[in-house]
C-alpha positions, 0 to 999 in steps of 0.5 A: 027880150032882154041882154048883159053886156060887162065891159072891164075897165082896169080893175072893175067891170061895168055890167049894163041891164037892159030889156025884160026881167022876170023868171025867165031871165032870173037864172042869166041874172043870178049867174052874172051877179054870182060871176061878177061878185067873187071877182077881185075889184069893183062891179058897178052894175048900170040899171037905166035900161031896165025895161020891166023888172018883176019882184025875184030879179029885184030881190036878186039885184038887193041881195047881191047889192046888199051882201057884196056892198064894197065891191058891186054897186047898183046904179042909175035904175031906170023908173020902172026897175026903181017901181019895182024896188019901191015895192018890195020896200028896198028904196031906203035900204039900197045905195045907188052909186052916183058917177064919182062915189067916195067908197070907191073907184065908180067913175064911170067915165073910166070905163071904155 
């Protein structure tokens, strides 16, 4: 079981992952990542729910992460999606916005 839940906030939208991803979720997660990255504003994406994560959504999340670094921000992973990144090598090559983040409006106290 898994579920998206996108809240907007003035000019950016928070995206909370909670429950399971895996191939079965992948196509939901990449149309979600594909929405959110071509919309105007910031996307901060909230990974503290994440209760498994397997290797083709975590590339998925990278690679979006990665390629739309100014506008969609990955944050707070959860342990088990943070092993799963580990693991495909990306720790180092991921930032993980904390709440106030000097590239852009990521306070996360803004979003209601």
């Amino acid at each position: 079981m898994y579920g998206i839940e996108v809240r907007e906030s003035g000019e950016g939208l928070l995206v909370e992952l909670w429950g399971e991803w895996d191939i079965f979720s992948l196509g939901e997660l990449e149309g979600m990542l594909t929405d959110v990255s071509s919309r105007r504003g910031w996307s901060l994406v909230d990974l503290s729910g994440i209760s498994f994560l397997d290797l083709q959504s975590a590339r998925e999340l990278a690679a979006h992460s990665l390629l739309y670094r100014h506008n969609l921000k990955l944050r707070n992973p959860s342990s088990q999606a943070m092993a799963t990144l580990e693991a495909l090598g990306l720790e180092g090559r991921l930032d993980f916005s904390s709440d106030v983040d000097r590239d852009g409006p990521w306070i996360f106290s803004e979003i209601s």
